[in-house]
N, C-alpha and C positions, 0 to 999 in steps of 0.2 A: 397285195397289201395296199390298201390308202395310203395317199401321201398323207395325211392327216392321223397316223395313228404313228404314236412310238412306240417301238417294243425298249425294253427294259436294256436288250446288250446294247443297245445304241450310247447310251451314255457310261456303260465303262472301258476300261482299257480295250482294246481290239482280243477277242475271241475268235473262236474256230467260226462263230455264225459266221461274223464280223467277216472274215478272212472268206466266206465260202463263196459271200454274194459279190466281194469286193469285183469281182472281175465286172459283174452285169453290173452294179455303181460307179464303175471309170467308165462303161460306156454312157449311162444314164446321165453320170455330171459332164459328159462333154457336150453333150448332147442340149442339154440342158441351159448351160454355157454357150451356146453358139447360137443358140435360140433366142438368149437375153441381148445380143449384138445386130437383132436386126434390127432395121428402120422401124421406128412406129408409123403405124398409118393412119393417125391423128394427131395432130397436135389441137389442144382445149383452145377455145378463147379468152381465157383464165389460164392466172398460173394453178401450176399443180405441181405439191407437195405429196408424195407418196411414203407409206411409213411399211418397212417391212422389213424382214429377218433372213440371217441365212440359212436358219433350220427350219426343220418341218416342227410345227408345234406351237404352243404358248411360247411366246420371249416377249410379252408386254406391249405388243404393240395398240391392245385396246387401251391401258389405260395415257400410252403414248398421245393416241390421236384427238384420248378427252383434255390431256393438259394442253397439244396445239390449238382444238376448237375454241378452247376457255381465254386461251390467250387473244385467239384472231377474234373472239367476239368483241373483250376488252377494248382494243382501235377497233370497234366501229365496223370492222369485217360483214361480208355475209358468207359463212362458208358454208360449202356443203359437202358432204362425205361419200364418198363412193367406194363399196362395198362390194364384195363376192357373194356377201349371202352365203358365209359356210352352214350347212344343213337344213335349210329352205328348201320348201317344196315347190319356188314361183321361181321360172328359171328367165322370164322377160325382164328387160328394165322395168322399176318398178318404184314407186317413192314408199316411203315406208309410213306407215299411218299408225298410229299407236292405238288409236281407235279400233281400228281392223285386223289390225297384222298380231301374229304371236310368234312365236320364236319357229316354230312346224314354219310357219310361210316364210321367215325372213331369214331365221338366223337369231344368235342371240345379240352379238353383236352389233349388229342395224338397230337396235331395239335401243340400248343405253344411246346410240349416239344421237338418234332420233329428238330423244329427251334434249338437246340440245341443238342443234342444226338437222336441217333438213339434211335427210341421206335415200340413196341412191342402192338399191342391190340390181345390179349387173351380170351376167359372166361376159358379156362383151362390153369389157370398159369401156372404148369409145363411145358406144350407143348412148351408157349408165352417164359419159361425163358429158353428153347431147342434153338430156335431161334436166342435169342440175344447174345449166345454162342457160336453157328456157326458165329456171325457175329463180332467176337473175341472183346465184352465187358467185360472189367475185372472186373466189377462189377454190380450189379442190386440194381438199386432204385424201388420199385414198388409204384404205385399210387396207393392206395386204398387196401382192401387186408387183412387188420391186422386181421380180423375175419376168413378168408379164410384159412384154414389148410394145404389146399395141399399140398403147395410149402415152406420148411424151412427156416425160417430168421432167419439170424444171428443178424440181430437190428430192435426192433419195435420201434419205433418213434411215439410216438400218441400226435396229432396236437390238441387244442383246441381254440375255437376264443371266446374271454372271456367278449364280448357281447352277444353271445347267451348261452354260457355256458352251463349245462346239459339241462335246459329246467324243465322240470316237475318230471325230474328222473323216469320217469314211461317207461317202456320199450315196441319196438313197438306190439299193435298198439298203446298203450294208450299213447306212448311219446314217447320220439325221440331216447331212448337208446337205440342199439343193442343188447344187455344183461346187466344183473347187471354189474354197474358199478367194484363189489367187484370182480368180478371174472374176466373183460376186464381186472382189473388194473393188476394183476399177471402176463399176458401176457404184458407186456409194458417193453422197456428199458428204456424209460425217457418221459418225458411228456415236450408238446412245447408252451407255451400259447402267444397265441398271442393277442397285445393289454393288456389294465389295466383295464378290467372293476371289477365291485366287482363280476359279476358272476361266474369268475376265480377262488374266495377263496372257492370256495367249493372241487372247483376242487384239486385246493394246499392241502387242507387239508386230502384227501383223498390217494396224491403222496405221502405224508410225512408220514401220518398211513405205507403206505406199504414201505416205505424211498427207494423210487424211484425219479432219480433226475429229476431235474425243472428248464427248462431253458423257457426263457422269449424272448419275440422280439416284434417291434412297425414296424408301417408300415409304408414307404418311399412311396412316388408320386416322381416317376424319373423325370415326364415332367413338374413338378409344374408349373413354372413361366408363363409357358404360359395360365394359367385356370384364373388367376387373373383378375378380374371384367369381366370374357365372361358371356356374357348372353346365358344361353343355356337350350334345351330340354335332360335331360339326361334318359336314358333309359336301364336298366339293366333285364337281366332274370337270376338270377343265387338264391339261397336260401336265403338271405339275401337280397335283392335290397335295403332297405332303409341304410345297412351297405355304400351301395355304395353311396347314394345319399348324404349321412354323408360327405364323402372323398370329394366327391367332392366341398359340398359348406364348407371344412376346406382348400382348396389350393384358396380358394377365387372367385369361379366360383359363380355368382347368378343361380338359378335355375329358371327359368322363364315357367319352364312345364318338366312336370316327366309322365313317366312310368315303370310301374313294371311286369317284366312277371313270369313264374313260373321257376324251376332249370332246366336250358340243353334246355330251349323253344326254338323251329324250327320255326324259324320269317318266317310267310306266307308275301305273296306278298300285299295283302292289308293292312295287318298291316304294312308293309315297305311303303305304297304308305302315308298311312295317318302319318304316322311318318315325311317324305318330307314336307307333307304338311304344319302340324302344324308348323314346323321349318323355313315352306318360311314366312307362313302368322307373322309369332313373330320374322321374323327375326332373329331366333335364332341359335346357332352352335348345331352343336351334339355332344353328347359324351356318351362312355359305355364303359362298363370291356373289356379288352382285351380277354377274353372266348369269350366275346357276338359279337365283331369285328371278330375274328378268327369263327366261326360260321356262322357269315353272308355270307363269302367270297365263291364265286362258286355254290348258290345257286338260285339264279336267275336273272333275270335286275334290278330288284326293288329292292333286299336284295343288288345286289353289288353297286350300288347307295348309299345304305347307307353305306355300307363298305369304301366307295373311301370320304363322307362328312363325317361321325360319326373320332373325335379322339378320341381312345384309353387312358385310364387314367392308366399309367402304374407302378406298384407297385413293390419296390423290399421289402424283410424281411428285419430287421436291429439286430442280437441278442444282449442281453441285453452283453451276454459272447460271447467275441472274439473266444474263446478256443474249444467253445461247439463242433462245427465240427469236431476239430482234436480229441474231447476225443470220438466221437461218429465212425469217421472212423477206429484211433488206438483199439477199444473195437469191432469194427464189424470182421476186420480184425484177431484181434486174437483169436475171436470166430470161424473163417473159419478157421485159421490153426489147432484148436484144432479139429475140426470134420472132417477135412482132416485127422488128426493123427487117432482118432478113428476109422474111415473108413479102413486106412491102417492097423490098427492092428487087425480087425476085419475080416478083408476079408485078 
């Protein structure tokens, strides 16, 4: 099983699957866990902010890393992003070119953040955060990552979408945790839940045992007004689809035909052809996540067809705390001049 794929028992009460693999997920989350406690064997010449989750899946950390870039650009920042490149075909560091690159080479993710700061797809961070230094970024957000050792952060930021919430807490394969929760949360500078659902409270309850702080945020539709009474076919491939399909008929869009693909899906051409279709014959609009827009583009005749009809339902974060940003760039910041000090006194 890819880490990147959830099966469905993952997110309800513990089942027999649940219970079958548990054994091989206590050894995978210790494992996993002791992994995340070694040395990294780089520290950046910039701070770096890492943004990442304890589950395997969508938990918002893309549009996390658009509300920090939007902020760090505000002061004057230059950041730059560094990426895994989930489902890219270029496995070198690589700077991502909007020119050149489509979601086959990068990812879909490198793509939105691209539109904004320069970003980096990597699988050896340290190399991907060598790059974005040469390309004088004073700072690094990395997308994804927080289990990943190699590269030192100066602030972990771990995202949670508090409709899916842990899931099953069974770690994978038996659920969707990367490791025991007790031992991710150590590693965490604060925790970001997005959305009110109660699957959050387990969550909270677990930041506040270790009194790690908890900031909060709800999601905006930037393009609202214009969803109101469209009749449309909406279509999403990302971990959640029916999260989307939610958003959509809350800005007042009727849904009049849905589809759901799996997370990072590579929309084939007949799947683009019958998606046209069904939308001539019901007369309906398209609409999808901006990943799944960003994704389609450059791919073929039939996916850019739908790229040029499908709109984009575009979401920004809203934190609950004004402040949260400035106390998380102020606490990165003077975590990098302190390991700069130690560096110099050490060497």
């Amino acid at each position: 099983m890819a880490l990147d794929e959830a099966p469905p028992f993952w997110w309800r009460n513990p089942g027999w699957l649940a219970l079958l693999a548990a054994p091989v997920g206590f050894v995978y989350g210790r494992i996993a866990a002791a992994r995340m406690e070694r040395q990294p064997t780089y520290a950046a010449k910039v701070p770096v902010i890492c943004v990442g989750n304890f589950v395997v899946g969508g938990g918002g950390k893309t549009p996390t890393v658009q509300l920090l870039l939007k902020y760090l650009l505000s002061k004057g920042m230059r950041p730059g992003v560094l990426s895994r490149g989930h489902g890219g075909a270029i496995s070198t560091p690589t700077l991502v070119n909007l020119e050149r690159h489509n979601a086959h080479d990068v990812g879909d993710e490198p793509l939105l953040h691209a539109e904004l700061a320069k970003t980096v797809i990597a699988t050896d961070r340290p190399k991907g955060a060598t790059v974005l230094e040469e390309e004088g970024c004073d700072i690094i957000v990395m997308d994804d990552g927080f289990q990943n050792p190699s590269l030192h952060k100066d602030y972990n930021l771990v995202v949670v979408d508090t409709k899916r919430g842990l899931g099953n807490r069974f770690a994978v394969p038996a659920g969707p945790l990367r490791a025991p929760l007790k031992r991710q949360m150590i590693h965490a500078d604060s925790v970001f839940l997005i959305g009110d659902y109660e699957r959050g409270n387990r969550v909270v309850r677990h930041a506040a045992r270790a009194a790690k702080p908890i900031y909060n945020a709800s999601v905006k539709v930037k393009n609202k007004k214009r969803f109101k009474d469209m009749q449309v076919l909406a279509f999403a491939g990302i971990a959640d689809p029916s999260k989307f399909f939610d958003t959509v008929e809350r800005v007042g869009a009727v849904i009049k035909d849905k589809q759901g693909f799996g997370d990072h899906h590579v929309f084939l051409e007949d799947e683009c052809k019958d998606i046209l279709e069904r939308a001539r014959e019901g007369q309906l609009e398209l609409v999808t996540t901006t990943k799944d827009h960003v994704r389609l583009k450059n791919m073929g005749d039939a996916q850019n067809k739908v790229a040029d009809l499908a709109i984009p339902v575009e979401i920004d974060l809203v934190p609950d705390n004004p402040s949260m940003l400035d106390i998380i760039l102020r606490t990165t910041t003077k975590r990098f001049d302190e390991r700069k000090l130690r560096a110099k006194k050490s060497g």
